[in-house]
C-alpha positions as CSV (number, residue, x, y, z in Angstrom):
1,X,230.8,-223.4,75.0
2,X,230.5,-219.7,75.8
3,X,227.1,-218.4,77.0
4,X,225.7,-215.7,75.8
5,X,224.8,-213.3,78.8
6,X,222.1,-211.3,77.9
7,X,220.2,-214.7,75.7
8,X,220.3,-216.3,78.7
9,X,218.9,-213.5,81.3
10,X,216.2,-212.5,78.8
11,X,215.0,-215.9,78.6
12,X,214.8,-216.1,82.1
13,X,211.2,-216.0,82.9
14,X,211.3,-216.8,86.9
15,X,214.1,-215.2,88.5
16,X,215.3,-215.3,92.2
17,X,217.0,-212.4,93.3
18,X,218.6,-212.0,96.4
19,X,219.7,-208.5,98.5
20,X,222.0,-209.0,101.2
21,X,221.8,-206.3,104.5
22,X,224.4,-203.9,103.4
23,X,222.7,-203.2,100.4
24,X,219.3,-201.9,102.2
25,X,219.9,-200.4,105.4
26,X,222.7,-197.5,106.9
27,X,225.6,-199.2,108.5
28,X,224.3,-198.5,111.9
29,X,221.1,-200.1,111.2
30,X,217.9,-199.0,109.8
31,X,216.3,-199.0,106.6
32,X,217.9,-196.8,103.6
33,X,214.6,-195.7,101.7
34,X,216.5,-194.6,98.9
35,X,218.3,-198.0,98.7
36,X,215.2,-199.8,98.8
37,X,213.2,-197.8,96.1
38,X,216.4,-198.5,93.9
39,X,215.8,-202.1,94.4
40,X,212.4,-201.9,93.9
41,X,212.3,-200.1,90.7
42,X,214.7,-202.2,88.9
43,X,212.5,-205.5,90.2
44,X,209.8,-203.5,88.7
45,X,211.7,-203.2,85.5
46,X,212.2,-207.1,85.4
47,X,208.4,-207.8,86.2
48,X,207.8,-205.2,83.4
49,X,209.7,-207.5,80.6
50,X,207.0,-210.6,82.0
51,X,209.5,-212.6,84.4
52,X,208.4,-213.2,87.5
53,X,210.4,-212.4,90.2
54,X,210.8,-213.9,94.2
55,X,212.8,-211.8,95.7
56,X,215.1,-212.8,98.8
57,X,215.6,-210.7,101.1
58,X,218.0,-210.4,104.1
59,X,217.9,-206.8,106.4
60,X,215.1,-207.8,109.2
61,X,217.6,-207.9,111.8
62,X,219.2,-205.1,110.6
63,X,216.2,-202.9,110.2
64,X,215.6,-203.7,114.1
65,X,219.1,-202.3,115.0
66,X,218.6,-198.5,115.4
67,X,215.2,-198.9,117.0
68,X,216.1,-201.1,119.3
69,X,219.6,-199.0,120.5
70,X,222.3,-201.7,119.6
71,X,225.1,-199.9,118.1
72,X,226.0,-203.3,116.0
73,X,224.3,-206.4,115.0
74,X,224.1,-208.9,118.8
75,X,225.8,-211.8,119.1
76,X,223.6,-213.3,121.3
77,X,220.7,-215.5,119.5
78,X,217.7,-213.5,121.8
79,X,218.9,-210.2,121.0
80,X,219.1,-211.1,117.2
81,X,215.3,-212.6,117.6
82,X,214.1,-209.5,119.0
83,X,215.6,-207.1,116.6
84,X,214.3,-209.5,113.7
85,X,210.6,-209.3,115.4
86,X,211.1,-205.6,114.8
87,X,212.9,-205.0,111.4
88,X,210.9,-207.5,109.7
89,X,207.4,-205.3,109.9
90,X,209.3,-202.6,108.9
91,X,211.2,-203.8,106.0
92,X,207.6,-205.9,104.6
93,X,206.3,-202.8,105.3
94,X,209.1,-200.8,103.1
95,X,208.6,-203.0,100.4
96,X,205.0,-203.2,100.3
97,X,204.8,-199.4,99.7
98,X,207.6,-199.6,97.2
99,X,206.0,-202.2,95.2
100,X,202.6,-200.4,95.3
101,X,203.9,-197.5,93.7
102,X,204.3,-200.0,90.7
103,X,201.2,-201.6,91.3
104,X,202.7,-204.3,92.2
105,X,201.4,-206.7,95.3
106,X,204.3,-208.5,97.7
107,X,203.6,-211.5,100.2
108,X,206.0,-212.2,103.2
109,X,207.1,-215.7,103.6
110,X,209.4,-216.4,106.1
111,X,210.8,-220.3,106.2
112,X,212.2,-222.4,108.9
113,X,214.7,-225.5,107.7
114,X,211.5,-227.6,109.3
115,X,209.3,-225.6,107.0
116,X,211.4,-227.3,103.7
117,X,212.5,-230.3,104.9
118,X,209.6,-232.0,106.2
119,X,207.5,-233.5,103.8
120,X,203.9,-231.8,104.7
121,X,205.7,-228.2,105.4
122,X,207.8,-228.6,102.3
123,X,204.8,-229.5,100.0
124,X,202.9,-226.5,101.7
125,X,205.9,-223.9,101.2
126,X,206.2,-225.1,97.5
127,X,202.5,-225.1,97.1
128,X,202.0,-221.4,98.8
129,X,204.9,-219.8,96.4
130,X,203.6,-220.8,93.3
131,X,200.0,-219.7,94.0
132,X,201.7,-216.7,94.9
133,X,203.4,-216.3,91.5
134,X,200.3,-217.1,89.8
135,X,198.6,-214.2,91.0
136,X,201.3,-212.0,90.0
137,X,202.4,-211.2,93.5
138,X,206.0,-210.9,94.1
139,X,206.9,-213.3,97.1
140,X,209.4,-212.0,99.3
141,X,211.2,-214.2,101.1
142,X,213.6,-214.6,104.8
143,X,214.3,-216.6,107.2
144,X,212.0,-216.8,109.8
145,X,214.8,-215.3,112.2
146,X,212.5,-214.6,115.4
147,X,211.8,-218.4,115.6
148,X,215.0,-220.5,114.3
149,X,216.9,-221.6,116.5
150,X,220.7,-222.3,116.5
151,X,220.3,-225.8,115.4
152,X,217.8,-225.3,112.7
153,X,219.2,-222.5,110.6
154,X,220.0,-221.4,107.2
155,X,222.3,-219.4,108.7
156,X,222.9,-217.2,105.7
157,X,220.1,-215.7,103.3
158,X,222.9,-216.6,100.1
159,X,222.0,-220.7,100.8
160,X,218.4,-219.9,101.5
161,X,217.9,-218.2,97.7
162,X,220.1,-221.0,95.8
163,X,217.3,-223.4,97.7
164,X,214.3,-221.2,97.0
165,X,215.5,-221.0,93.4
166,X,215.4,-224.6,93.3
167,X,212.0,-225.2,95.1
168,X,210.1,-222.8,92.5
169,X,211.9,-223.9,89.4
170,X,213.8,-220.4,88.7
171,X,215.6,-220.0,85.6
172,X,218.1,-217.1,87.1
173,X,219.5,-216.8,90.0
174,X,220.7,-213.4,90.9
175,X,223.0,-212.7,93.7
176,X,223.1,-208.6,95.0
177,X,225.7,-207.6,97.3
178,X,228.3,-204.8,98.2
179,X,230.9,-206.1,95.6
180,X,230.6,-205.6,92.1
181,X,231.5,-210.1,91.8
182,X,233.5,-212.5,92.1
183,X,237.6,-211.8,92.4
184,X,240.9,-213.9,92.4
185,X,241.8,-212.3,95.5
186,X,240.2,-209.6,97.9
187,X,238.8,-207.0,95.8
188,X,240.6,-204.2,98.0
189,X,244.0,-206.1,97.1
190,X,245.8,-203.9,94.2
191,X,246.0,-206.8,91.2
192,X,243.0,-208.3,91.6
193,X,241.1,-209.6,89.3
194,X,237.1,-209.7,88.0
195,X,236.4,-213.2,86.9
196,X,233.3,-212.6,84.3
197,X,232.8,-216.2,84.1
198,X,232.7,-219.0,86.3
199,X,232.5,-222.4,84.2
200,X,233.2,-225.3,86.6
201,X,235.6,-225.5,89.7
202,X,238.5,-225.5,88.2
203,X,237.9,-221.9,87.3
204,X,238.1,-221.4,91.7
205,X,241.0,-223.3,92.2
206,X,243.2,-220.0,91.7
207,X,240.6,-218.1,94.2
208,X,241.1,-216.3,97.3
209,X,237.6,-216.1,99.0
210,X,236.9,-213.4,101.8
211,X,234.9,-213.8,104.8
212,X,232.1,-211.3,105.5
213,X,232.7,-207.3,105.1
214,X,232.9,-204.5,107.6
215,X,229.7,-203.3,107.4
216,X,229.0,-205.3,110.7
217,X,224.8,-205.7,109.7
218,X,225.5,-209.0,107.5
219,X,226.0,-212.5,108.4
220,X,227.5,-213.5,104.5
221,X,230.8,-212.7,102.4
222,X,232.0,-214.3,99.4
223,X,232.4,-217.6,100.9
224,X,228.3,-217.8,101.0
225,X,227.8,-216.5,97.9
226,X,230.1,-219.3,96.3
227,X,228.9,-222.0,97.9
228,X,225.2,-220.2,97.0
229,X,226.3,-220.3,93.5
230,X,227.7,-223.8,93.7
231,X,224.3,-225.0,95.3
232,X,222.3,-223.4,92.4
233,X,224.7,-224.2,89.2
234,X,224.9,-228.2,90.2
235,X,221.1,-227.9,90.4
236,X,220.7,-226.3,87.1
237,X,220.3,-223.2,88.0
238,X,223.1,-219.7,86.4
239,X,223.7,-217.5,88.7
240,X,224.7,-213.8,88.3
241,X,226.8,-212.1,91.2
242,X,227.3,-208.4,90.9
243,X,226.4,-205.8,92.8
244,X,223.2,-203.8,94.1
245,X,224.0,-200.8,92.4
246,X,224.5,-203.1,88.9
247,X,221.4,-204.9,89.5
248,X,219.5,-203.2,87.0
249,X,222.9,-203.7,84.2
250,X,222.4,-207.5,85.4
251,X,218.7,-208.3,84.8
252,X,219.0,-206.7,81.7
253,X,221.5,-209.2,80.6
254,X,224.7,-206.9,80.5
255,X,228.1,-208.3,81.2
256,X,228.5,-207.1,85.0
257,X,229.3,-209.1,87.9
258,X,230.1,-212.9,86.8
259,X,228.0,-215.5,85.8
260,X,227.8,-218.8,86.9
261,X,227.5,-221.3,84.6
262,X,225.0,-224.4,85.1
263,X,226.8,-227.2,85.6
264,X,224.0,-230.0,87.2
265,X,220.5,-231.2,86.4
266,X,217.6,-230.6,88.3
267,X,217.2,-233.4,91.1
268,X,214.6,-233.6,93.4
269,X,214.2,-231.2,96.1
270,X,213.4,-232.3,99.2
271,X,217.2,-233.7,98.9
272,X,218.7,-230.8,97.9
273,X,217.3,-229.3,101.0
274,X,218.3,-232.2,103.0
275,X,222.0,-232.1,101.7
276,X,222.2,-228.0,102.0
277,X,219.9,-227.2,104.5
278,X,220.1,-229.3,107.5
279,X,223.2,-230.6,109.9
280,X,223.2,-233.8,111.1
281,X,221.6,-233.7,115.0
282,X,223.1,-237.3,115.4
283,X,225.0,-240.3,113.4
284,X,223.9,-243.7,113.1
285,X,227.3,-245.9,112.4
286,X,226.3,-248.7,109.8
287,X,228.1,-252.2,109.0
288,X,229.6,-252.8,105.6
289,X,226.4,-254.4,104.0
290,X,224.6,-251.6,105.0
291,X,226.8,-249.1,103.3
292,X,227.2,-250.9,100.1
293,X,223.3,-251.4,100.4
294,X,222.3,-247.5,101.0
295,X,225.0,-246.2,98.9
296,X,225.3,-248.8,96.0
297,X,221.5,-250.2,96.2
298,X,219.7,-247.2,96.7
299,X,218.3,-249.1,99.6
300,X,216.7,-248.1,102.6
301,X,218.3,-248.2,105.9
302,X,217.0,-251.0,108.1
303,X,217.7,-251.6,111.6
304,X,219.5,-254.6,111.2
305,X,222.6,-252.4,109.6
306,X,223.3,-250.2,112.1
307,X,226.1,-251.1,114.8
308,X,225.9,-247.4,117.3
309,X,223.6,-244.5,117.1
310,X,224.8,-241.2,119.1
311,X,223.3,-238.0,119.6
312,X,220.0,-236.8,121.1
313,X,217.4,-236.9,118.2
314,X,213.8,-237.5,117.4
315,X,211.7,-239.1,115.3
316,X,211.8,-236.6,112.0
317,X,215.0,-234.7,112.3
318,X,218.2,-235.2,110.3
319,X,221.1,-237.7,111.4
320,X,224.2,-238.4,109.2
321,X,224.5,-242.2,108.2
322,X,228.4,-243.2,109.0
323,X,230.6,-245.8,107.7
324,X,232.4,-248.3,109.6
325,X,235.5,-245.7,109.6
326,X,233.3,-242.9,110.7
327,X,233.2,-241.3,107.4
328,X,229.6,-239.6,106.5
329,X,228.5,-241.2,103.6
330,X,224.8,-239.9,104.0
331,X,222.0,-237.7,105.6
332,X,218.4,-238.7,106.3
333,X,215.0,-238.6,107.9
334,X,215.2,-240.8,111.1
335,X,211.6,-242.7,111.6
336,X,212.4,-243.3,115.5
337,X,213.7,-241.6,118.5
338,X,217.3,-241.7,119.4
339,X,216.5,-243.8,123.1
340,X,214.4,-246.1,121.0
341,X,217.1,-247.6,119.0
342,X,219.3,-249.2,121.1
343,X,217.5,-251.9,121.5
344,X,216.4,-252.2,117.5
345,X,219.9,-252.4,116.3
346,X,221.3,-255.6,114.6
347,X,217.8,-256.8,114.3
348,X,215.1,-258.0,111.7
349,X,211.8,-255.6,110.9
350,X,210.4,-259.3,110.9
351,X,211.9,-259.9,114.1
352,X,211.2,-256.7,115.4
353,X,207.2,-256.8,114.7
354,X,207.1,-259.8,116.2
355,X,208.3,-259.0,119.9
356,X,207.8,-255.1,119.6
357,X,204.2,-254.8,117.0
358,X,203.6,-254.1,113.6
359,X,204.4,-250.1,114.6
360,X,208.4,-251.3,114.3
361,X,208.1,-253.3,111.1
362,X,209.6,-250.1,109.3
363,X,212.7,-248.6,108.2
364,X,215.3,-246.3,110.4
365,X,215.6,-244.4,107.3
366,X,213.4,-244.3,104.3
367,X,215.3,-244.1,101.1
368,X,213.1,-241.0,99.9
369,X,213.8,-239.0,103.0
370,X,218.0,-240.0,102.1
371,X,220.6,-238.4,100.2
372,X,223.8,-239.4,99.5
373,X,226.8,-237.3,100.9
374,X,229.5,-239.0,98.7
């Protein structure tokens, strides 16, 4: 069934928008003010027709470029930290002015993956964004660049607003960028084409997907902004992808960009943030029965299935559950440390509080802190 565009963005009364880097700053770093108070304005024009709006915002590490001296965005992890500690004052800054002018309050969150994934920081994250909202401030969001490290990162600000959409029950996800939206092929090639509508995957089977573009201050490209969209639609969740300079055409329910149909149900969050959010920091291999049991059961994993644990890993972070083959079949919240369970394995919780106490009379994995990868 064909959906009608602008019924579905009007009705839209909490709506995640996301700006990428290029979008806001000059391409050798820095904030664009101009660019900014065009964003602002048409966010503005949204909150005017009673959505609310959390608006996701890359450009911190940007906004620290030209300060700083670096010609281009650093590779090394330090240099990006430092340049995020800068831009980020500036940009909240930027938009708290810009928003005032429209009377209009902002609050800076910034997230960690710990931040959403572990139960107390996830309920507090979820619990400080909707206060927020019911206030009628206008959350902006980032990654918390200055303290993530390699291991526990978004990586991309695309993945972090499909999540955010998820975690405060948008209705619209909007998706602003440097391109105009999706293509069959790179937008620069001659003969390609604007796909308007985006229905199910067959509709990307025909689809060329660039990396990022040459403006050399953004970390994404299509290929974020896909899996973003695929992230949000399988949760629920439409998507709009169009450009910045459209973004006021696209919250006003025009036919710009392409949409993104909804292809999922809501399901609960903590695992969508476990199964998009987080990489495995070790694997625990389990037997057959295991599988079958954790897979088929809906079980939780006891210590008694698993055969070989590898990695380094403590008690709270994310390991991938393997089959016999070595196939990941899952991802979950481990409830011990990595040197601890060699010597659990193949063994009863009865068992195990018996020689060990009633402290190891639990599960490896709880089946609320699981979600299947197959």
């Amino acid at each position: 069934m064909t959906t009608d565009r602008s019924t579905l963005v009007r009705a839209a009364r909490r709506i995640v928008v996301k700006v990428g880097s290029s979008s806001l700053t000059t391409a050798a770093g820095g904030i664009d003010p101009a660019r900014v108070r065009r964003l602002v304005e048409v966010l503005a024009t949204a909150r005017g027709t009673g959505a609310e709006v959390v608006l996701v915002s890359s450009g911190a590490i940007a906004a620290g470029l030209a300060p700083l001296g670096f010609s281009a965005r650093p590779r090394a992890l330090a240099a990006q930290q430092a340049a995020a500690s800068v831009g980020q004052g500036l940009l909240a800054h930027r938009y708290q002015e810009e928003f005032a002018r429209h009377g209009i309050v902002t609050g800076q969150v910034l997230l960690t993956v710990d931040d959403v994934v572990r139960r107390a920081h996830y309920r507090n994250a979820h619990q400080t964004l909707a206060k927020l909202l019911e206030l009628g401030v206008v959350p902006i969001v980032n990654e918390n660049d200055t303290v993530a490290t390699s291991e526990i990162r978004f990586g991309d600000n695309d993945r972090l607003a499909a999540l955010v959409a998820h975690l405060v029950h948008a209705d619209l996800l909007v998706l602003l960028s440097d391109v105009d939206g999706l293509y069959d092929g790179p937008p620069s090639r001659p003969g390609s084409t604007l796909l308007p509508v985006v229905r199910s995957e067959d509709d990307l089977a025909s689809v060329t997907i660039g990396a990022a573009g040459s403006s050399g201050v953004g970390t994404g490209g299509m290929t974020t902004k896909v899996e973003a969209a695929r992230i949000a639609t399988g949760a629920g969740i439409p998507v709009v992808l169009t450009s910045a300079e459209q973004g006021a055409a696209a919250l006003a329910g025009a036919e710009v960009g392409t949409l993104f149909e909804a292809t999922g149900k809501r399901r609960p969050a903590r695992q969508l943030w476990l199964a998009h959010a987080t990489t495995g920091l070790g694997s625990l291999t389990l037997d057959a029965g295991a599988v079958r049991a954790v897979v088929s059961r809906g079980a939780s994993l006891l210590p008694a299935g698993i055969t070989s644990v590898a990695g380094s890993f403590v008690a709270g972070d994310p390991v991938d559950l393997l089959d016999p083959d070595g196939g990941v079949v899952a991802r979950g919240l481990v409830n011990f440390d990595a040197d601890e369970l060699p010597a659990l394995l193949g063994r009863s919780t009865g068992d195990l509080k018996e020689s060990l106490g009633a402290a190891y009379e639990r599960e490896v994995v709880h089946r609320d802190d699981l979600v299947l990868l197959r």
